[in-house]
C-alpha positions in Angstrom: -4.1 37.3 -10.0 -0.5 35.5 -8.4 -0.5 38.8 -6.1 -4.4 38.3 -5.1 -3.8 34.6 -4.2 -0.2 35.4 -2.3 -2.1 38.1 -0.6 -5.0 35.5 0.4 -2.6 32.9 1.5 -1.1 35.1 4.1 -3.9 36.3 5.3 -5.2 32.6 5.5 -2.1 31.9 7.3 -1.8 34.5 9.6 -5.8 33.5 10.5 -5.2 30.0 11.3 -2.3 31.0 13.0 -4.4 33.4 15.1 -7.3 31.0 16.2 -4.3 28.3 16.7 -3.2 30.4 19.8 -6.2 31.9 20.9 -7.7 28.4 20.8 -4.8 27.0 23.2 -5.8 30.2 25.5 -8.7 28.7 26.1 -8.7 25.5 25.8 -9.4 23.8 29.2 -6.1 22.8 31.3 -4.7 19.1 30.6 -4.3 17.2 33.8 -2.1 14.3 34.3 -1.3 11.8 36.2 2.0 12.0 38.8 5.0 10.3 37.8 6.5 8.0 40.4 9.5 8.7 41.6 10.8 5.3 42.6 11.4 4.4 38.8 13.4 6.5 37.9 15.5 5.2 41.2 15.3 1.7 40.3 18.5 0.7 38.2 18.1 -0.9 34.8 18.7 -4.6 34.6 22.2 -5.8 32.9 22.4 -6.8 29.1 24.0 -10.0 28.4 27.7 -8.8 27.6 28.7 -12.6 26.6 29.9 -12.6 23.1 30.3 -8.7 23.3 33.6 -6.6 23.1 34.2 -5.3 26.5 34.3 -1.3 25.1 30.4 -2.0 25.4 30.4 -2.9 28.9 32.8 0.5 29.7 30.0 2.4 27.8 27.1 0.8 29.5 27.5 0.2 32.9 26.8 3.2 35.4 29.8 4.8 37.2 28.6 3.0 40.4 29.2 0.0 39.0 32.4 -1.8 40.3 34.4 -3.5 37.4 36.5 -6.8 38.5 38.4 -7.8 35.1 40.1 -11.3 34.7 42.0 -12.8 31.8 40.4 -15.9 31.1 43.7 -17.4 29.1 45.5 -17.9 32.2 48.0 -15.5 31.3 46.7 -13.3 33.7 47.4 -10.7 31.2 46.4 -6.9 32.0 43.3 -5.1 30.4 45.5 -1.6 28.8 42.6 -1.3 26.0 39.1 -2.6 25.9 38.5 -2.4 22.8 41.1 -5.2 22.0 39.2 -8.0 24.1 35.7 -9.3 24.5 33.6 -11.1 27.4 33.3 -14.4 27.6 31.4 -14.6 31.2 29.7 -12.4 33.4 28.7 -12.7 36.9 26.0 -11.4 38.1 24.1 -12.6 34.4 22.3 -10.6 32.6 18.9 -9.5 33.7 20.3 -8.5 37.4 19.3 -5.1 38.5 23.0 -4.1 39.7 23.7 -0.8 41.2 27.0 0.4 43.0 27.7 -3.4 43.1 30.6 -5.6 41.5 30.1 -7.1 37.9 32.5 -9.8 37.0 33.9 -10.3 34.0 36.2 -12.9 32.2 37.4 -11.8 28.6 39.9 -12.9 26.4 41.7 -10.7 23.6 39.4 -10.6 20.6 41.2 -12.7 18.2 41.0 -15.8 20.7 38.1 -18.0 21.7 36.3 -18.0 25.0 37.7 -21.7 27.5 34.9 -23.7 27.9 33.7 -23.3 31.2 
C-alpha cells in the first residue's frame, strides 16, 4: 500500500511537472513595456548625513562624488579614520541629486558635539 501511494506520487509529480513545461511552450509570449534609459542615468538624491558617522557617507556616496572634509572644532584637525567622527553639516543638503560634484562636509570626532551654526 506505502509502495502504491509512493509510486502514484511520482507519477503525479512527474505529470504536473510535464504539463508545467509544456504549458510554458505554449503559452502565448509576454510583452512589456521598454524601460527608459534616462533613469537609470539620473543620480539618486543625497540622504541627510547630519547626525550620521561619516563611515556612512564613504559607503554611500558614488566614486564621482568629490569629498571636501573640514573639522568643525577649529582644530583643523585631519580626517585619518572616518569611523571616529560624524557630520554635523552638509552642503549641498539632502535631497540634491549630486553627481561628479563636490559635497561638503563639517564633522567633529564622535565623542564631541556639533558648534552651533
Amino acid at each position: 500500500m506505502v509502495r502504491k501511494r509512493a509510486a502514484m506520487a511520482a507519477a503525479g509529480a512527474v505529470l504536473t511537472l510535464t504539463t508545467i513545461s509544456t504549458g510554458a511552450a505554449t503559452a502565448a509570449p509576454v510583452t512589456t513595456a521598454p524601460v527608459a534609459a534616462v533613469a537609470a542615468d539620473e543620480p539618486d538624491p543625497l540622504p541627510n548625513f547630519v547626525g550620521r558617522n561619516l563611515f556612512r557617507v564613504y559607503s554611500t556616496v558614488s566614486a564621482e562624488t568629490r569629498l571636501k572634509i573640514r573639522d568643525l572644532s577649529g582644530e583643523q584637525r585631519k580626517v585619518l579614520w572616518p569611523p571616529n567622527w560624524k557630520v554635523c553639516t552638509q552642503s549641498p543638503k539632502a535631497g540634491t541629486k549630486l553627481r561628479g560634484g563636490t559635497l561638503e562636509l563639517g564633522v567633529v570626532k564622535t565623542d564631541e558635539k556639533c558648534p552651533k551654526r
